[in-house]
C-alpha positions in Angstrom: 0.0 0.0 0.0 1.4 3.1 -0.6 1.3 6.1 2.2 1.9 9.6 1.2 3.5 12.4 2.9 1.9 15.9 2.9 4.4 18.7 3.1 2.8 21.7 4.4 5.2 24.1 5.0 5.2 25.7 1.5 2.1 28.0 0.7 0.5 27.6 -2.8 1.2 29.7 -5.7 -1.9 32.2 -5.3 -1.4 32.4 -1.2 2.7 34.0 -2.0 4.0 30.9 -3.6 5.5 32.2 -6.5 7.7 34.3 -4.2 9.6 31.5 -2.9 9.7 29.4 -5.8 11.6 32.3 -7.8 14.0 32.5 -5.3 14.2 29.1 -4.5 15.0 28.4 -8.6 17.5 30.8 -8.6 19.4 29.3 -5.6 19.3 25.5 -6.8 20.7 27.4 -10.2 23.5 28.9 -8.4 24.3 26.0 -6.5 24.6 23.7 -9.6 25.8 26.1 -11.7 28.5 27.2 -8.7 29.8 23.7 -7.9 30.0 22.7 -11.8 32.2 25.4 -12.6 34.3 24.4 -9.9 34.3 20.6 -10.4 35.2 21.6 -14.0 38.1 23.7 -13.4 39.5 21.4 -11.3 39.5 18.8 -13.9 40.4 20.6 -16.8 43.2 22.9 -15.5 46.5 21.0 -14.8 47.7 23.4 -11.8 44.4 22.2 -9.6 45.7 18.8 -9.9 46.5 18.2 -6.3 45.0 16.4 -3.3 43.4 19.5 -2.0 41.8 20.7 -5.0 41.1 17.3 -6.0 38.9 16.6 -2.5 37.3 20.1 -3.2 35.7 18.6 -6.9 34.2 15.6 -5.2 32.7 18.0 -2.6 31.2 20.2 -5.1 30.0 17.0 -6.9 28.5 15.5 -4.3 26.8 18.8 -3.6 25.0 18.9 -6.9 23.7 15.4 -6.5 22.9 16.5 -2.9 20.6 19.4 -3.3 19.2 17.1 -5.7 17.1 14.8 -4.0 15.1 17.4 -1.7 15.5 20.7 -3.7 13.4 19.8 -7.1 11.1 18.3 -4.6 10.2 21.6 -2.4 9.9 23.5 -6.1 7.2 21.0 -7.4 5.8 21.7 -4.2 5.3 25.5 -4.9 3.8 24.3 -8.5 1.6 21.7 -7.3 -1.4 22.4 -4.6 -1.1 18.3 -4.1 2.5 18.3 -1.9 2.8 15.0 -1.5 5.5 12.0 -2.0 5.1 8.3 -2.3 6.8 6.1 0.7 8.6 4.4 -1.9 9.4 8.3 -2.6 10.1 9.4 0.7 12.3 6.2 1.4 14.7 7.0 -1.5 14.6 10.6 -0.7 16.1 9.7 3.0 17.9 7.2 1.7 20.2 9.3 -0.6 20.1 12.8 1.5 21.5 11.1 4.5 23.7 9.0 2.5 25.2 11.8 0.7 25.8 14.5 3.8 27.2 11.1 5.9 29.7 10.8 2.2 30.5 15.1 2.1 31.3 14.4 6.2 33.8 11.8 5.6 35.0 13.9 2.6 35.6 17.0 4.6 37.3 14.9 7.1 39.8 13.6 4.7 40.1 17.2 3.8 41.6 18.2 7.6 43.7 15.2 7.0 45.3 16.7 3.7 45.8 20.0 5.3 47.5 18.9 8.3 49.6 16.5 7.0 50.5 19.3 4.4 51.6 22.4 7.0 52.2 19.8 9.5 54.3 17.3 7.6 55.5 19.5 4.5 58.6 17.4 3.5 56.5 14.3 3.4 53.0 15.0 2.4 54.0 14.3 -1.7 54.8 10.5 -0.4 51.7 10.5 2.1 48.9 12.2 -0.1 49.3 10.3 -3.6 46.6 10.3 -5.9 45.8 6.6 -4.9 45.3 7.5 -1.4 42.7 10.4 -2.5 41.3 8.0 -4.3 40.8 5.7 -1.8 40.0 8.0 1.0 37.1 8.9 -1.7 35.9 5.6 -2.5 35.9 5.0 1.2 33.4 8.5 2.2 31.9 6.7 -0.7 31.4 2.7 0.7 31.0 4.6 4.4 27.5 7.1 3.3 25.8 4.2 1.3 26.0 2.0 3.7 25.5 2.9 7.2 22.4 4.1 6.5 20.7 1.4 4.3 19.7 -0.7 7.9 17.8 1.9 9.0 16.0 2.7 5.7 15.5 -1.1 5.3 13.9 -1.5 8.5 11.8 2.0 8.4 10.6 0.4 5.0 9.1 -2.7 7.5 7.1 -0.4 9.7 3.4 0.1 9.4 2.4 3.9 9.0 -1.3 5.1 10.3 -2.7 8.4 10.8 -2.6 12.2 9.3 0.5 11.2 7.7 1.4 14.8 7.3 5.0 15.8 8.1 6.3 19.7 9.3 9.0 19.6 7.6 10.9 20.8 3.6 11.8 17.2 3.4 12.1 13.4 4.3 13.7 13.0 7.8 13.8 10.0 10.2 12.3 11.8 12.7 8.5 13.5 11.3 8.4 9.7 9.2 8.8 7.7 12.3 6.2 9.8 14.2 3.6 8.6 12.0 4.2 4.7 12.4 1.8 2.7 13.9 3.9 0.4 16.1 7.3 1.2 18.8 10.0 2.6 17.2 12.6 2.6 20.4 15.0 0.9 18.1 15.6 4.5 16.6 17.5 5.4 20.4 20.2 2.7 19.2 20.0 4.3 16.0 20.3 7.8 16.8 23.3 6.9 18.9 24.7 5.3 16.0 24.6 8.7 13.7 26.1 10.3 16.9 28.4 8.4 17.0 29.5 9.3 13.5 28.9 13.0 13.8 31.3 13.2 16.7 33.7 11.2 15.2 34.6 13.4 12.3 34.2 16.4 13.9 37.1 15.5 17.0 39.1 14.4 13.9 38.5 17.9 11.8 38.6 20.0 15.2 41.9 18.2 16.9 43.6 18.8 13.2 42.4 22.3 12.7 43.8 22.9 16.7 47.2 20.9 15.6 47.3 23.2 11.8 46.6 26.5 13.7 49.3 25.6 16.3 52.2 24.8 13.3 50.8 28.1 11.6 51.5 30.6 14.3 54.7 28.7 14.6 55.8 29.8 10.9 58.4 32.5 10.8 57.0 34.2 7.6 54.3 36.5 8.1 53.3 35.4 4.0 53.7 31.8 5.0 51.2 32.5 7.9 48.6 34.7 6.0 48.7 32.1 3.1 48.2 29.2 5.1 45.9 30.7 7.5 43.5 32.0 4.3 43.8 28.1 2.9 42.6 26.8 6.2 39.8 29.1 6.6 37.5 27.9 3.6 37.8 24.7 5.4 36.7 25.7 8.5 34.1 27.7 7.6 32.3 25.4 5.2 33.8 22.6 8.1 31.4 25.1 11.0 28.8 25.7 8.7 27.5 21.8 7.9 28.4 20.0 11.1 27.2 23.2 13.2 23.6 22.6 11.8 23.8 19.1 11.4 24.7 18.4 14.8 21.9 21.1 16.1 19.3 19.0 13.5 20.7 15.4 14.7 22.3 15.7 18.3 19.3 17.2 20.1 18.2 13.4 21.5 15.3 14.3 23.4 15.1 17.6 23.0 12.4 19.6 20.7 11.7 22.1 18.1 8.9 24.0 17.0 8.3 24.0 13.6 9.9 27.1 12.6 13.3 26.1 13.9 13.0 22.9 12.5 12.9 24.1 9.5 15.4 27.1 9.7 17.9 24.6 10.7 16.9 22.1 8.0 17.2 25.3 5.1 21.2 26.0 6.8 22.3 22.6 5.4 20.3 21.6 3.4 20.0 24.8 0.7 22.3 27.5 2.6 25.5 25.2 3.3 25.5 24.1 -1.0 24.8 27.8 -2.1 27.5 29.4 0.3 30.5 26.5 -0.4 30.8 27.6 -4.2 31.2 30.8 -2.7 33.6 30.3 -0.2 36.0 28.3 -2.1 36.1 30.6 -5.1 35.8 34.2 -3.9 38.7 33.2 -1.2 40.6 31.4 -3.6 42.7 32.8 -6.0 44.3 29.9 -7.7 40.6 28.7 -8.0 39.3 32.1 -9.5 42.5 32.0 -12.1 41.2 28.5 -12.8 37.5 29.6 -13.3 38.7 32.7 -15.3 41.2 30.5 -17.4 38.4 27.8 -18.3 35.8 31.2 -19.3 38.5 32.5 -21.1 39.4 29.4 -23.2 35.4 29.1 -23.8 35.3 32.3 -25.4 38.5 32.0 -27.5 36.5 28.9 -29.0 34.0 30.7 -29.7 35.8 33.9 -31.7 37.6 30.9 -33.5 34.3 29.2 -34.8 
């Protein structure tokens, strides 16, 4: 039988709609259109062939695919006065959200591993960081995000659902689906300590190599050595603040509630803010990147006076 999932939190065209379906448009644009370019320039142009740039293209490809699987959704939403989603629907959208951000966590982990192995371990870090390793730590983020959470889906799959079957939130989380099944879900405690678990994990590994990096930096001699490295690590550490800061607010709150609202401010920070700010962060702050960008625009247009 199939259950479907009401998302009320978006007002219909003719009630203000329009509004934030505009707006919403134009950021899903920016973000694919931001993290493209990016992913791009980092395989086209031979001086971003590094480990650092390289784990920066398979963020900005993951975010693409990431925005993906709830952002189309909340715009049909605004279209459609029906805003709902099949369980089958609402399954897969879980399914590959959570397996995704768990993938860009591990990614950005591997990330504070490259930088502190780089200003930490200068002299060594072209025999530590090979291109196999990157690849591997990749593949890895990659094994990691698919499957820790394909139990849980597998099992929320099993569960009868009853009721309103209407959900206050943008899109399929554990939490609003699991209010609306019909039998004990206490197993999600073991679950949720699981995800913990996780969450904690990468961020002591980012935090105690960001405290390590800043240590080393202040350490450096060179004021350029210091400003340069200092400006590296910051894009880091902001996009770093920016999606474990709400994901931990969203998914280390145990037993304590939101309202609505909050739920759903918190759920916008990484799920459309976090993607449109990270093409920003890494470009704008980056000038090797915005030579990159500028190189690949530049090489569009000479193909284009040459045709």
């Amino acid at each position: 039988m199939v259950v479907e999932f009401l998302f009320s939190i978006f007002p219909p065209l003719y009630e203000g709609g329009l509004l934030f379906f505009i707006l919403l448009l134009l950021v899903y644009t920016f973000i694919i259109s931001g993290n493209l370019v990016i992913f791009v320039a980092v395989q086209l142009d031979m001086a971003l062939h590094t480990p650092m740039y390289f784990f920066i293209s398979v963020l900005s490809f993951l975010e693409i695919w990431y925005t993906t699987t709830t952002i189309p959704k909340m715009l049909s939403s605004l279209v459609s006065e029906k805003k709902t989603i099949s369980l089958a629907g609402c399954l897969m959208q879980m399914y590959f959200f959570h397996s995704l951000g768990i993938t860009e966590g591990c990614v950005l982990t591997a990330m504070s591993i490259d930088r502190y192995i780089a200003i930490c371990y200068p002299l060594r870090y072209p025999t530590i960081m090979t291109p196999r390793l990157c690849i591997q730590l990749t593949a890895g983020s990659c094994f990691c995000g698919f499957l820790l959470v394909l139990p849980e889906i597998a099992w929320i799959a099993t569960l009868p659902f009853c009721g309103s079957n209407k959900i206050h939130q943008i899109f399929c989380d554990f939490t609003p689906v699991l209010s609306l099944a019909c039998t004990d879900t206490s197993l999600v405690v073991i679950v949720d300590a699981i995800h913990a678990v996780e969450i904690l994990a990468s961020f002591l590994v980012i935090a105690l190599s960001y405290i390590r990096i800043i240590v080393v930096i202040l350490g450096m001699p060179s004021k350029e050595g210091r400003h340069k490295a200092f400006s590296t690590c910051a894009a880091h550490l902001a996009v770093f603040l920016l999606f474990f800061g709400s994901v931990a607010v969203m998914y280390l709150r145990f037993s304590a509630t939101y309202s609505v609202f909050w739920d759903t401010v918190i759920a916008v920070t990484f799920v459309i803010l976090a993607p449109f700010l990270n093409p920003i962060i890494y470009s704008l702050r980056n000038k090797e990147m915005k030579d990159a960008i500028g190189r690949l625009f530049h090489q569009k247009r000479d193909g284009r006076a040459q045709k």
